[in-house]
Every structure is written in structure tokens, then in C-alpha cells.
BATISE-320102 format. One line per 3 residues: number of its first residue (from 1); their letters; for each residue y, x, z of N, C-alpha, C. Coordinates in steps of 0.2 Angstrom, whole numbers, plus 5000, padded with zeros to 4 digits. Layout:
# BATISE-320102
NUM = a = Y/X/Z/Y/X/Z/Y/X/Z  ...
This chain:
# BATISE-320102
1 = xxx = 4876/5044/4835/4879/5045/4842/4885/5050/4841  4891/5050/4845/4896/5053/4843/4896/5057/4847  4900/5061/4848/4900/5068/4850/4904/5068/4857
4 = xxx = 4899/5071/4861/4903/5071/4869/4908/5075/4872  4914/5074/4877/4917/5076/4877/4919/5081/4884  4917/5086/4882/4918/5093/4888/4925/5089/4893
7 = xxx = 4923/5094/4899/4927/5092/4905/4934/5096/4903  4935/5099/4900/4944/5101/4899/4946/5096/4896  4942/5093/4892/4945/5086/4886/4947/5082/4890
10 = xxx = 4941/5080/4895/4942/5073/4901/4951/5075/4904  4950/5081/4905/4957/5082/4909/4962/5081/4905  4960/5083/4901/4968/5082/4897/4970/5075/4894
13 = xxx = 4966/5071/4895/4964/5063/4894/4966/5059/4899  4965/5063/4905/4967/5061/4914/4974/5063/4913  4975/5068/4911/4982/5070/4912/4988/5068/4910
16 = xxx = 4985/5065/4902/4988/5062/4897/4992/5055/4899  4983/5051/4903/4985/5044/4906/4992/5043/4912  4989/5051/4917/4994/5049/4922/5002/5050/4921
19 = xxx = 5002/5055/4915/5009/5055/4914/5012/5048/4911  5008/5044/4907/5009/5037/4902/5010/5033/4910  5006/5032/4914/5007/5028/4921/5013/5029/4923
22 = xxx = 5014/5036/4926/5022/5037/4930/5029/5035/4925  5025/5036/4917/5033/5034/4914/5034/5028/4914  5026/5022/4915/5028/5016/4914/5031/5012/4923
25 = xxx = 5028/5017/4927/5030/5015/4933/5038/5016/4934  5041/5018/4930/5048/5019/4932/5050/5013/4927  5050/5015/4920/5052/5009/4916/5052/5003/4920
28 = xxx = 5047/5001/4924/5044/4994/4927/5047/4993/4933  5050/4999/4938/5054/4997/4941/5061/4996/4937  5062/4998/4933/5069/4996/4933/5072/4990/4929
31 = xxx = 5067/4987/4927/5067/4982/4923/5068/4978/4930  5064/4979/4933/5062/4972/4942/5070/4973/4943  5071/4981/4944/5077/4981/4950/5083/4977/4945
34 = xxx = 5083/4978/4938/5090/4974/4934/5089/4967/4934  5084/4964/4935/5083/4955/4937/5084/4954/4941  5083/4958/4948/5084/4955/4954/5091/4959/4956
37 = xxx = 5094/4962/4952/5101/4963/4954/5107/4956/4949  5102/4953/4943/5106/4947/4940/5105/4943/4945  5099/4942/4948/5096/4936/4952/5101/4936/4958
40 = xxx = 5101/4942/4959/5107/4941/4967/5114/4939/4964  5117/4942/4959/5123/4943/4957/5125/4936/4955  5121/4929/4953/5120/4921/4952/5122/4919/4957
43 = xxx = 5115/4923/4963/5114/4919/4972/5122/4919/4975  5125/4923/4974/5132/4927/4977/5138/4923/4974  5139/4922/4966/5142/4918/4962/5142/4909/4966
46 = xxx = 5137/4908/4962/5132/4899/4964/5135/4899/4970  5131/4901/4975/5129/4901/4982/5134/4903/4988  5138/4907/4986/5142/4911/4991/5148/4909/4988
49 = xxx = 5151/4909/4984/5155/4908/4982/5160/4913/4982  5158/4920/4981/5161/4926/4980/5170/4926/4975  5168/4922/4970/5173/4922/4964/5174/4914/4962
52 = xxx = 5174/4909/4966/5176/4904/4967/5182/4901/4968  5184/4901/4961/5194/4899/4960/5195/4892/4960  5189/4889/4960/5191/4880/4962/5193/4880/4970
55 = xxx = 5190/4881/4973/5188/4884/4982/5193/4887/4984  5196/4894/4980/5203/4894/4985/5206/4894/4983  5209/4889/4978/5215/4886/4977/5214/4879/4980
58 = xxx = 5210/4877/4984/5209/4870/4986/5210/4872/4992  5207/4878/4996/5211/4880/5001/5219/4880/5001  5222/4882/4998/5228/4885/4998/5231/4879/4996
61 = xxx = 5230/4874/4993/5233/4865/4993/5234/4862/5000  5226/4863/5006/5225/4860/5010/5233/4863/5013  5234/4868/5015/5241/4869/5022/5245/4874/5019
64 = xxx = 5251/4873/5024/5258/4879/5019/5259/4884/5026  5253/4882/5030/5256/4887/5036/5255/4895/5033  5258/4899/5039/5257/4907/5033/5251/4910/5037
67 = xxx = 5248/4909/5040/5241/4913/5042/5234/4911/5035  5239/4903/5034/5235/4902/5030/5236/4903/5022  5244/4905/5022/5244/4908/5013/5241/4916/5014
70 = xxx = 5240/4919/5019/5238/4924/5020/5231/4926/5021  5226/4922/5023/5220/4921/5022/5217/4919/5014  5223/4914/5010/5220/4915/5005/5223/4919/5000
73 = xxx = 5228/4923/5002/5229/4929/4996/5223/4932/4998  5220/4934/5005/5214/4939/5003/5207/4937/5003  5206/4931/5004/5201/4926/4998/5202/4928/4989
76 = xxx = 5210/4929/4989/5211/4930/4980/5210/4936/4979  5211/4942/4982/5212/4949/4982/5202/4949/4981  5200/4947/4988/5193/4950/4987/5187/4946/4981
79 = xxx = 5192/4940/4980/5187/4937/4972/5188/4942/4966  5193/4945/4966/5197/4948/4961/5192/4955/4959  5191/4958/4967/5185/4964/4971/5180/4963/4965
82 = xxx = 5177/4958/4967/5171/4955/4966/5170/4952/4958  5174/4948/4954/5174/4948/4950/5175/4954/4944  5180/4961/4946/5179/4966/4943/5174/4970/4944
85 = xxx = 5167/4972/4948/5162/4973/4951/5158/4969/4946  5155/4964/4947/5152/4958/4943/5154/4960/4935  5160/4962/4932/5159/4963/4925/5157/4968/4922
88 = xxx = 5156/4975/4928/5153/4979/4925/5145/4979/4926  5143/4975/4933/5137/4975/4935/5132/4972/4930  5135/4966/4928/5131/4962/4922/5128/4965/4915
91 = xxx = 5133/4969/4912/5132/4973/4905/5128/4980/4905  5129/4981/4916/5125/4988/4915/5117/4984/4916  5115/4981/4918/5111/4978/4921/5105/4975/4914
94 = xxx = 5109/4971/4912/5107/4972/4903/5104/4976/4900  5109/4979/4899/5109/4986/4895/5102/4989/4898  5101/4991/4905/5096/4995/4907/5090/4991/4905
97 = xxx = 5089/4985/4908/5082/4984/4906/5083/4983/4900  5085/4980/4895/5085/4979/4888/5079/4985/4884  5085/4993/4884/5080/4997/4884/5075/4997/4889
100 = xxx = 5075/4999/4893/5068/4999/4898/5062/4995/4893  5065/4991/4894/5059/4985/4891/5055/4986/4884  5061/4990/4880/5060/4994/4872/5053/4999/4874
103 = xxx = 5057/5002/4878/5052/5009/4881/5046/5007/4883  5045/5000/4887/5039/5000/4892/5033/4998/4885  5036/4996/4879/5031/4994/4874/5027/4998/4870
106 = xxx = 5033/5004/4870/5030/5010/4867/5027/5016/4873  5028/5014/4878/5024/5017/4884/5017/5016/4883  5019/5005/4883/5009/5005/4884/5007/5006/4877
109 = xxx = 5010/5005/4871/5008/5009/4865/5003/5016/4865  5007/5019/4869/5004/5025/4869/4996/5026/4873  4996/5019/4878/4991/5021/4882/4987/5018/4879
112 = xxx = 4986/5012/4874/4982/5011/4869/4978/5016/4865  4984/5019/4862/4984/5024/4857/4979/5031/4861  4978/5031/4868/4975/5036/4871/4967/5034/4872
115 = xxx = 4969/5029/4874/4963/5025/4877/4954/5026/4869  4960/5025/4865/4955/5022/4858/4954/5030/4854  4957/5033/4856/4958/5040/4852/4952/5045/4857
118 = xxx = 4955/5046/4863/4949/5049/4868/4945/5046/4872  4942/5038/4869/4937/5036/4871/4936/5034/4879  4941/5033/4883/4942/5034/4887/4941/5027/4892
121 = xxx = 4939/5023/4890/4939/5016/4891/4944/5014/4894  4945/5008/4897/4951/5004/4900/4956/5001/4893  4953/5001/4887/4957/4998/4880/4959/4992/4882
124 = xxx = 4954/4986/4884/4957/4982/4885/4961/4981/4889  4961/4983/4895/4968/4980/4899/4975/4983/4897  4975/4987/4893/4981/4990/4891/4983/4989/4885
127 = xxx = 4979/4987/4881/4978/4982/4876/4983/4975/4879  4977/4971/4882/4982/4965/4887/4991/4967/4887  4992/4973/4893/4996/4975/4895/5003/4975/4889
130 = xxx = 5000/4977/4882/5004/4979/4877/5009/4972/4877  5002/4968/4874/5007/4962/4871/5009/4957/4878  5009/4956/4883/5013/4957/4888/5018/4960/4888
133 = xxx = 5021/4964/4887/5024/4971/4887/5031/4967/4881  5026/4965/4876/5029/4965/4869/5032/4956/4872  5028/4951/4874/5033/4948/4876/5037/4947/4881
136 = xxx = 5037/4953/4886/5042/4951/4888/5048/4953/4886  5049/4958/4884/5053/4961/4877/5057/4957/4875  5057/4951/4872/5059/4946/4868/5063/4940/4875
139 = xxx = 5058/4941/4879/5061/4937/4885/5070/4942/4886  5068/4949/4888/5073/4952/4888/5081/4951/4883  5080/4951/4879/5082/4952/4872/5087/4945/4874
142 = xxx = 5095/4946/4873/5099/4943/4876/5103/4937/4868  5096/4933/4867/5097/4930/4859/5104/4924/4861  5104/4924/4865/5114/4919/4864/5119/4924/4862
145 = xxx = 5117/4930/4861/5123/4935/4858/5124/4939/4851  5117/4935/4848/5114/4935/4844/5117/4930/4837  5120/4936/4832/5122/4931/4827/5120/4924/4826
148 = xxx = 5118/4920/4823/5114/4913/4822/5113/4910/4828  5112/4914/4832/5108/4911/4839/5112/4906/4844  5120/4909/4842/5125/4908/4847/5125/4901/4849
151 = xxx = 5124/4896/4840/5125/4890/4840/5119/4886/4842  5113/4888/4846/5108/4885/4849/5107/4888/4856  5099/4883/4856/5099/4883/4865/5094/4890/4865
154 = xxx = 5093/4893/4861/5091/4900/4862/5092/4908/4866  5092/4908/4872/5095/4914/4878/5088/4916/4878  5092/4923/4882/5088/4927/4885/5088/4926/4894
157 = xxx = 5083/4930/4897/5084/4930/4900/5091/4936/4904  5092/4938/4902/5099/4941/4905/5105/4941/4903  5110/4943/4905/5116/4936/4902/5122/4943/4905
160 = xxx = 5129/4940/4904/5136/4944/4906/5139/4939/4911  5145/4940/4915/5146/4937/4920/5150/4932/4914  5154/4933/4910/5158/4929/4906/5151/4921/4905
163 = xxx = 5148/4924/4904/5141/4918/4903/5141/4913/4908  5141/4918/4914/5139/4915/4920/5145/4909/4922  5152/4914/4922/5155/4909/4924/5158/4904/4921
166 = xxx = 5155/4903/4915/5158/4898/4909/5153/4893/4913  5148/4894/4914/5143/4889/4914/5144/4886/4921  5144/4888/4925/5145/4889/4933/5153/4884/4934
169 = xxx = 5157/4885/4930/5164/4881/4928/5164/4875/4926  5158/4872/4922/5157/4869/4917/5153/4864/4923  5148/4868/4927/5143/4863/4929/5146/4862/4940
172 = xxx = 5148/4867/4940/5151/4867/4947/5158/4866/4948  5161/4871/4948/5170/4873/4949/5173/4866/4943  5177/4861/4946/5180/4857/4942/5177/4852/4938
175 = xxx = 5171/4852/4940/5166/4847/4937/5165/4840/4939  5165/4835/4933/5166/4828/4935/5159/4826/4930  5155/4821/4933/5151/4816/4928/5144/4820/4925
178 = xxx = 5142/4827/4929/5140/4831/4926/5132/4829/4926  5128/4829/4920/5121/4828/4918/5116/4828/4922  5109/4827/4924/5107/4829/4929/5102/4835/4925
181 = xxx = 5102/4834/4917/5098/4838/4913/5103/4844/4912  5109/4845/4911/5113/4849/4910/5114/4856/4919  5112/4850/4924/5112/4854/4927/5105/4860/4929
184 = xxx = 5098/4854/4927/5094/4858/4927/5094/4863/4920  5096/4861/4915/5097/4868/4912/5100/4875/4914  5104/4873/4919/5111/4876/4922/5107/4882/4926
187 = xxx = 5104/4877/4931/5096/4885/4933/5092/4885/4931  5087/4883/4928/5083/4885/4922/5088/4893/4920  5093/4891/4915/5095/4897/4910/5095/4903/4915
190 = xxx = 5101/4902/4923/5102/4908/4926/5098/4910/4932  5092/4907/4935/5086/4908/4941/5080/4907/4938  5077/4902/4935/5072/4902/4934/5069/4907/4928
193 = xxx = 5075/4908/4922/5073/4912/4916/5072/4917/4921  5076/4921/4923/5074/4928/4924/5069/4929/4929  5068/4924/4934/5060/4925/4937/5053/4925/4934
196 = xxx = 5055/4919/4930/5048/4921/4924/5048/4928/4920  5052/4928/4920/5054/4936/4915/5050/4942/4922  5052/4941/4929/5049/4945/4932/5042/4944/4936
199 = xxx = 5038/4937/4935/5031/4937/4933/5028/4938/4928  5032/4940/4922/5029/4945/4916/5027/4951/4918  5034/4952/4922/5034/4961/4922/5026/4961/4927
202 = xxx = 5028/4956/4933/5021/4958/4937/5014/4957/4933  5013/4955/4927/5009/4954/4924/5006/4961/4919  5013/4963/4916/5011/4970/4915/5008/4974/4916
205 = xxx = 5010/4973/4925/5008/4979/4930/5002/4978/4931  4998/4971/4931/4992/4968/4934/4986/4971/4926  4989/4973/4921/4985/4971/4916/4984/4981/4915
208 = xxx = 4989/4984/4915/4988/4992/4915/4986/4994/4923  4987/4991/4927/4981/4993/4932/4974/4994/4929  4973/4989/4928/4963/4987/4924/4963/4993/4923
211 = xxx = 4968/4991/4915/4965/4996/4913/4964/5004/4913  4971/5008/4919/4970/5011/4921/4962/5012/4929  4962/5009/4932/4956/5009/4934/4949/5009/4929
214 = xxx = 4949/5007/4927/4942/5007/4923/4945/5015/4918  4949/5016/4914/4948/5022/4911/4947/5030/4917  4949/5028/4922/4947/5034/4928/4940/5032/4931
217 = xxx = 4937/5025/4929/4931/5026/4931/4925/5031/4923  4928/5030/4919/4924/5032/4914/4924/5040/4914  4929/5041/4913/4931/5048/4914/4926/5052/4918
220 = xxx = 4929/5050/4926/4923/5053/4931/4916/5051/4929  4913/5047/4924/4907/5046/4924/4905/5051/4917  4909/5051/4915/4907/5056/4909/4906/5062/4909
223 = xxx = 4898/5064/4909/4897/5071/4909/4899/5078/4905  4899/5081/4908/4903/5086/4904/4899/5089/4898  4901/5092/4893/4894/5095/4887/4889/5100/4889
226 = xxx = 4890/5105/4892/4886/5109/4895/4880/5107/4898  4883/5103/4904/4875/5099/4909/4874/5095/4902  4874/5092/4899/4871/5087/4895/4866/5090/4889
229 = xxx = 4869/5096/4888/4865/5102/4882/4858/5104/4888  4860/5107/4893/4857/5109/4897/4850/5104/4900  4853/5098/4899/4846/5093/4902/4842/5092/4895
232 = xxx = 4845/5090/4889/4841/5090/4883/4835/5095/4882  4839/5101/4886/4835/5108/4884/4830/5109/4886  4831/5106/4894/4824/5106/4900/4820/5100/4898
């Protein structure tokens, strides 16, 4: 039988975990917030047609009146907005969860590493959590910009706007004859990848929950050394 562990230990085992929680809960937001800032930034391109240079230059074919060269000079000026916006938004956006994502692996590392060291139970869920964690990592990890990788169908989920609107130009803006498979790869790569990407992250969350519930239920059930010397004695 192994040796029990006093109420200061518990605490500092609680105290341990809760700081491993707050670091993971912010990595975990920012991972979400940088998908659903690519997700919009797609919806806004795709959708809206923000930076849409087929569109006003077809407006500005249709008539030579001047309210109307002047409505589409600031159609030009605001894509202009937009697509200078959009080049920095993409690579920061990257950038951040990429790391984030690095970090979240050695976050739940660490809660493994607590879990199994001070007995504290909840290993499993944070175990789960890890490799969760680890693939989504790889989901992150932006492998079209990847030596070797360039020349196959291998992406990440996160991209640069240059990505977007090569693809977006190819399959929308001036497009003729175009695939019906080329098109579903077309969301697949820019909507679908990154929402699987953020039913991963939900999954992480779902899994270091467990585990932290169950290791705060162990803890509070574990008696301190004292009362435990004290009952043996009586």
C-alpha cells in the first residue's frame, strides 16, 4: 500500500491542476477564436464578395454613366480595404493557433504528467485529451506550405489569403467547366476542414473536462494523513 497523501499535498495537486485548466482554457479559446475568424474571413470572400474583382469589373462594363464609374471606384477602393485587412488577418490568425495548438499539447502533457505523479486520478480523460490535442495539432499544421507537400493534396486546416483567392479564382471569379469534385474539394479545403478542426478542439475540451472532474472528485475524497493515523490508532 502506498503512502497517503496529507491535505497540503492535495492542495498543491488542486492548485497545480487549476493553474494546467486556466492555461488550457485560453490556448483553447484562441485556437476557436483563429478558425472562426478564417471561417468568417472565407464566408466574407465566397459569400459577400468583399474582394470580388470579377464582379466589379463587370459592374463597371455594364454602364459608362459617372455615378456609376463612381460607385465602382469605391467598390475598388473598399476591395482594396479589404484585401489589405485579409492579408494580415490570415497569417496572424495561423500563426496564433498554430502555436496555441503546440502549447495546448504540452498543457495536457503536463496534466498527464500531474495526474500520474500525484495520484490524483482523472489520467484517463486527460490521457484522451492529450492525443486529441496531438491530433489536432497536425490538423493545424499548414502542410501545403510544406516542402514535399506542396506538390499533393495534403493541407491544413488553416491557409493565407493568397491560398484563398487562387482557389476562389480558379473555382468562382472567371471560372468556366468547372468539376463538380473540384468544387467540393473547393469547401471541403476552406469550410469544412476548419470545422472539423473545431470539433476537435470541442473534443479536447469534452475530454479534459472528465478528466478534470473526476481528479477534484478524488482529491476531496482523499483523506488527509493525520485522520487516517488517528483512526488506525483508535
Amino acid at each position: 500500500m502506498g503512502p497517503l497523501r496529507t491535505s497540503f499535498e492535495n492542495d498543491e495537486y488542486r492548485d497545480a491542476l487549476a493553474s494546467v485548466r486556466i492555461a488550457k482554457n485560453c490556448l483553447w479559446w484562441l485556437i476557436l477564436l483563429s478558425i472562426i475568424v478564417q471561417v468568417a474571413s472565407f464566408s466574407a470572400v465566397r459569400f459577400v464578395g468583399v474582394v470580388d474583382e470579377a464582379s466589379s469589373q463587370g459592374r463597371t462594363d455594364q454602364t459608362t454613366s459617372a455615378p456609376a464609374t463612381a460607385a465602382s471606384e469605391d467598390d475598388a477602393a473598399s476591395a482594396e480595404v479589404w484585401r489589405q485587412c485579409l492579408n494580415w488577418i490570415f497569417p496572424a490568425t495561423k500563426f496564433v493557433a498554430l502555436v496555441a495548438g503546440v502549447l495546448l499539447v504540452l498543457t495536457m502533457l503536463l496534466a498527464v504528467n500531474l495526474t500520474l505523479v500525484g495520484r490524483t486520478g482523472g489520467s484517463a480523460g486527460f490521457t484522451g485529451g492529450l492525443f486529441w490535442a496531438m491530433l489536432l495539432c497536425v490538423f493545424l499544421i499548414p502542410w501545403q506550405q510544406i516542402g514535399e507537400f506542396r506538390s499533393t493534396f495534403a493541407c491544413g486546416a488553416l491557409y493565407n489569403f493568397g491560398d484563398l483567392t487562387e482557389w476562389t479564382r480558379r473555382v468562382v471569379w472567371k471560372a468556366k467547366d468547372v468539376s463538380f469534385l473540384t468544387r467540393i474539394f473547393y469547401y471541403a479545403r476552406f469550410l469544412a476542414y476548419p470545422c472539423f478542426a473545431a470539433m476537435l478542439l470541442l473534443v479536447v475540451q469534452a475530454r479534459f473536462a472528465r478528466g478534470w472532474r473526476r481528479a477534484n472528485l478524488d482529491v476531496q475524497q482523499s483523506p488527509p494523513q493525520n485522520q487516517t493515523n488517528q483512526s488506525g490508532i483508535m
